[in-house]
N, C-alpha and C positions, 0 to 999 in steps of 0.2 A: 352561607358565608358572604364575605363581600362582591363575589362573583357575582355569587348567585342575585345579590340585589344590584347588581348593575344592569346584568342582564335582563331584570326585572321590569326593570325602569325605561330601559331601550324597547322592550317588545310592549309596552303599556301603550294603548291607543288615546290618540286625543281626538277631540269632536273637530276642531280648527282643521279644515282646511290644509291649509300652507301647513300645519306643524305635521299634521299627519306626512305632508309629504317629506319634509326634513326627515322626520322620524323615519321614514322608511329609507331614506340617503343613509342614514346611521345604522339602519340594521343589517344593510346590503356593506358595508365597509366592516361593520364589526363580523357579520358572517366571512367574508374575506379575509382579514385577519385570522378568525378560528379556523378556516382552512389552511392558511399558510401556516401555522402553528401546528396543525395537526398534521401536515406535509412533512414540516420536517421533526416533528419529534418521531415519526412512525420510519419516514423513510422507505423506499424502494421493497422492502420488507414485510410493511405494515397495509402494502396497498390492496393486499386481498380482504386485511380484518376491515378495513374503512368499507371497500365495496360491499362486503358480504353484511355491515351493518346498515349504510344506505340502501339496500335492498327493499328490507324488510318496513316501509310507510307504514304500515297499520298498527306498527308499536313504537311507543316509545323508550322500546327496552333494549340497553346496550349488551351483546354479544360479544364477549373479549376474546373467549376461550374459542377460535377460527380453529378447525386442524387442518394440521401442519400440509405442507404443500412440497414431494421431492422435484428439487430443481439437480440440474449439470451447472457446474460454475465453478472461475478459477476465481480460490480464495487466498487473499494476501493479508499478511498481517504484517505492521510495519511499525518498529518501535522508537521512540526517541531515548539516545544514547544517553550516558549519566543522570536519570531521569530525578532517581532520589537524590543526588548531587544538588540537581538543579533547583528541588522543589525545597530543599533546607536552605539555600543559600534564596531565592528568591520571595521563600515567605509567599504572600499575600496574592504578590507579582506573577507567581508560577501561571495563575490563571493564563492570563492577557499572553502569556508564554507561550502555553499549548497551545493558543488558539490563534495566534501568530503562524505557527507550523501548521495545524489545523487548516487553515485559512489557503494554503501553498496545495496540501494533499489533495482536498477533498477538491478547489478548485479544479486541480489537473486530472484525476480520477473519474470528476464527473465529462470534463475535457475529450476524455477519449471514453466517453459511454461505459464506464464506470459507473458504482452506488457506493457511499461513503453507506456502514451499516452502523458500527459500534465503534462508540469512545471509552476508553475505561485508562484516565492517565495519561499513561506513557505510551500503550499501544493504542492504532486506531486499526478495524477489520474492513477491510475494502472489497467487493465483489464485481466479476463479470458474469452475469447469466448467460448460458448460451442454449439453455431447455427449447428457448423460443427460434433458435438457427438452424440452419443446416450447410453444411457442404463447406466454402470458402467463406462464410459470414463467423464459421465460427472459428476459422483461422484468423481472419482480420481482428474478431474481438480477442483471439489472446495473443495477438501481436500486439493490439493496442491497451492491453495490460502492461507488457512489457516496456512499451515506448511509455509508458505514461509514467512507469518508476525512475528510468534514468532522466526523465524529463525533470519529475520531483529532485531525486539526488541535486541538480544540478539547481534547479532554481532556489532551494536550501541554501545552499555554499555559495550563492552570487547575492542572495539577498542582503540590500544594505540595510532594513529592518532586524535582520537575524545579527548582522554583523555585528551590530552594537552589545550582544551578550559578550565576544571574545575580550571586550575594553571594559568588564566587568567586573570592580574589584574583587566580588568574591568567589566568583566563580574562576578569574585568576588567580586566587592564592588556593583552592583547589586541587585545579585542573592543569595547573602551568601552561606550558609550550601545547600541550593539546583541546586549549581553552577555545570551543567551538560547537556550534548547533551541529548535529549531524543525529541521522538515522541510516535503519538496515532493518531490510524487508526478505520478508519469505513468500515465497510463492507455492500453489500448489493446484491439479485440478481434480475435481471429483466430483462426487451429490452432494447433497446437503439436503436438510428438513428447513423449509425456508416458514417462518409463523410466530406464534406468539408464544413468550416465557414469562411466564410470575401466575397473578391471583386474579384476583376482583376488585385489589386493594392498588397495584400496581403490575404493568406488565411492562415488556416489551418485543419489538419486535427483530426478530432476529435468528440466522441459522446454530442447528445443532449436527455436527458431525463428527466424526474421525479424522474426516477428511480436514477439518477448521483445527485440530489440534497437531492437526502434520506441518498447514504452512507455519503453526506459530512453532513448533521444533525445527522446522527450517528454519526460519528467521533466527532460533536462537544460534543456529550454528553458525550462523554470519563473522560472530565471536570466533567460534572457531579456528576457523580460514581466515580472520582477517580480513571480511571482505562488507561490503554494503546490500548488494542484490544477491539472492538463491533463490534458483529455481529447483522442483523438482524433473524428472525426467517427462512426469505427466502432459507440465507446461509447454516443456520443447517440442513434443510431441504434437501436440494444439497449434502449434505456429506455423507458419509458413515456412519451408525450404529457405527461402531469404534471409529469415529471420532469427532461424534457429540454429545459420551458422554464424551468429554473434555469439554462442553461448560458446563455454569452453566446460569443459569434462572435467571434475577434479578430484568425484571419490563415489565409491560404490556403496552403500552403509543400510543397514538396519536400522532403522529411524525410531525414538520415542511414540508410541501409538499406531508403529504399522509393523506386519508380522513379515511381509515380503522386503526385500531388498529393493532399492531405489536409487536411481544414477543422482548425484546432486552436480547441478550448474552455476557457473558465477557469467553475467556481467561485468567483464573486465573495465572498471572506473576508476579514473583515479582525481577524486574531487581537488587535492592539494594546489591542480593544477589549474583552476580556474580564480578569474580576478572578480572581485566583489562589483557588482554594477554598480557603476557611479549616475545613474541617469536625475537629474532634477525630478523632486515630487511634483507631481501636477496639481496645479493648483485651481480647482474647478469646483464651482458650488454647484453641485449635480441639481435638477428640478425634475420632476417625476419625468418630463416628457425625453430627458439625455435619459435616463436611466432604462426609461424603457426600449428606444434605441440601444442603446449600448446592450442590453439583454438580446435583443433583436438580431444584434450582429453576432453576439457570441454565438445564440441558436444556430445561426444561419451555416457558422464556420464548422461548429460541432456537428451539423448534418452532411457537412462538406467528406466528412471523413469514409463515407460508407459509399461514395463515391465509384464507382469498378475502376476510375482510372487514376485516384488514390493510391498508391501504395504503400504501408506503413515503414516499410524496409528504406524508401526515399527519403522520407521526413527524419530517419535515424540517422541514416547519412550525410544530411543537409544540415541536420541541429548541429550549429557552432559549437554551445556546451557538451555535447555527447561526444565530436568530433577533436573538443581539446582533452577530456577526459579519456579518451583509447588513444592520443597519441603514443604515448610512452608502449602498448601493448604490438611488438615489431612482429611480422611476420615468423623471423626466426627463431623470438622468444617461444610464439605458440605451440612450432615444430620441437623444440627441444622440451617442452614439457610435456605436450603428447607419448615422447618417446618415452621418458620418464616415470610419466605415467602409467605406460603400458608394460615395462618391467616390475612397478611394483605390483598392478592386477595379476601377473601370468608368476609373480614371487620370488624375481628376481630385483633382491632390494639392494645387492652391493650393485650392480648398475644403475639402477633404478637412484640409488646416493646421485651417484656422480652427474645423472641430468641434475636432478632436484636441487641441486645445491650450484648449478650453474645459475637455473631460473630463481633462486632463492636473490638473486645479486644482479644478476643482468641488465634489471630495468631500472638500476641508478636507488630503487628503493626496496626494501624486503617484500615478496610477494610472498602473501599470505597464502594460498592454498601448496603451495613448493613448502614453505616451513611446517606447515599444518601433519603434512608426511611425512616428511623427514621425522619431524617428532615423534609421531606414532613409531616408524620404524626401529627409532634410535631406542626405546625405550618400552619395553622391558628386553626389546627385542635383537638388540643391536647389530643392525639391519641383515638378521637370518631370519628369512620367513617361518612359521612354525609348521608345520607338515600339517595341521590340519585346515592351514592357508585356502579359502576358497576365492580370493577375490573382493572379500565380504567383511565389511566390519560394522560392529553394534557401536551407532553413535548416541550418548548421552548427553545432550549438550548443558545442563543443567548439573552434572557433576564436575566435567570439565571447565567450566566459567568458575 
């Protein structure tokens, strides 16, 4: 094909001197490119099938079919909200759309040592490995899972790039008054078979689990509750003591794809409340030598993080966006829906009403995991537990949406 005569023509030797040497400038650039190409279509993923076919010099035969490799890792899947909305009213545009958001995730993800894995759409699968950690490294890595999501929430709803969808006439006549880019992410931790899926014809690379199909039924229950970030209890658990009392407790459940019961967590955020950055675009003609700098610095700050005198729990505290998005979450709201909560797990749902329905109002706006119970209680239920009440409920979030 035309590839293949390009390539052709690049590796073809000449007698001259000086062209020989050009030609070899072109071969060392064009090999450069094919790696950066092969970097990121494979991905974080795909970096055992690359090594394990570099290996092998004596053939020039490619080995697709690598097996699989189990890793430990929290896996997150993160969806963009009104997705089919978006992609019939934008047409063509939908692209340069997702990869607008795209551009936000995968930055921050990689940000906090993070691998952006698979795109497909509306959802992107994002991983933290921690096979290769031990001890507090693999607290820091799923702390820095978590900072890296409210980080994303927030940089989303402040971007003035994103902004311009909400003054969009079609997706205003729509979406009305909730005409806005926004996502909601699942979190989860477990194994995974981390290697290659397809043929000979096409593969790719990327995990297969139980575990990859719990964060994305977490993620759907985001719907549920109303809310943007879930975690599983696995995640909390992974975190540091610091970090893990930002989660708040909101229901016990049976999950699509898992047979044990599972605590589910929310990140209390409330994006409404952040203002669109106005900052001027910079206006910089980059030349290889800024770019490389600027990559330079960003490594330098991404290495910054693994730090011992680092804290992730500080940088959550300190982030402005994070810190206007939990205003509205009062100390006393917390306590009164703890309380709430803990009458409807032990099955006392005529009490358990009257917290629910304070927090349901409290914070000036409906808080969604307060409504989320209430509902279930109200219905079929009408808040009498049923005697065979364990604590436990099978959620579906795919029937429920």
């Amino acid at each position: 094909g035309p590839l293949q005569k390009a390539l052709n023509r690049i590796l073809c030797r000449s007698q001259d001197g000086a062209d020989g040497l050009m030609e070899t400038v072109v071969l060392e650039k064009t090999i450069i490119k094919l790696g950066s190409l092969l970097a990121l279509g494979f991905g974080e993923a795909g970096a055992n099938i690359i090594q394990q076919n570099l290996k092998g010099s004596e053939s020039a035969n490619v080995v697709v079919m690598v097996e699989g490799t189990r890793v430990e890792c929290i896996v997150a899947s993160t969806r963009i909200r009104d997705f089919s909305l978006a992609t019939e009213v934008l047409q063509a545009d939908v692209m340069r759309f997702v990869n607008q958001i795209a551009e936000i995730v995968h930055g921050v993800v990689d940000e906090f040592h993070g691998a952006a894995n698979k795109n497909s759409g509306e959802t992107f699968l994002t991983i933290w490995r921690t096979s290769d950690k031990e001890g507090e490294k693999v607290s820091k890595t799923a702390d820095m899972a978590v900072l890296a999501f409210t980080q994303i929430l927030g940089a989303i709803h402040r971007s003035p790039v994103l902004f311009a969808y909400r003054k969009h006439p079609g997706l205003q006549q729509k979406m009305g008054r909730q005409c806005r880019v926004n996502l909601s992410t699942g979190m989860h931790y477990g194994w995974a078979i981390e290697g290659a899926i397809g043929s000979e014809f096409k593969i790719d690379a990327s995990y297969l689990s139980p575990n990859v199909n719990i964060a994305e039924a977490v993620e759907r229950a985001t719907q549920v509750y109303g809310v943007n970030i879930l975690a599983a209890q696995s995640v909390k658990q992974q975190c540091t003591t610091s970090v893990a009392a930002k989660f708040r407790l909101i229901d016990r459940v049976i999950m699509t794809g898992s047979k044990d019961p599972m605590e589910i967590f929310v990140i209390d955020l409330d994006f409404m409340s952040l203002a669109v950055e106005r900052a001027p675009p910079l206006r910089v003609n980059w030349t290889s030598r800024q770019r490389f700098k600027a990559r330079q610095f960003l490594e330098a700050e991404k290495a910054k993080k693994w730090h011992d005198d680092l804290h992730m729990v500080n940088l959550f505290n300190e982030n402005a966006d994070i810190a206007a998005m939990r205003f509205r979450y009062t100390l006393e709201f917390v306590h009164v829906f703890a309380m709430g909560y803990q009458n409807y797990i032990q099955g006392e749902w005529q009490v358990a009403e009257r917290f629910l329905s304070r927090t349901r109002t409290m914070l000036g706006v409906e808080d969604g995991p307060s409504n989320a119970l209430l509902r279930f209680m109200r219905a079929p239920y009408q808040f009498v537990a049923p005697e065979t009440w364990d604590g436990v409920r099978y959620l579906d979030p795919v029937s429920v949406e």
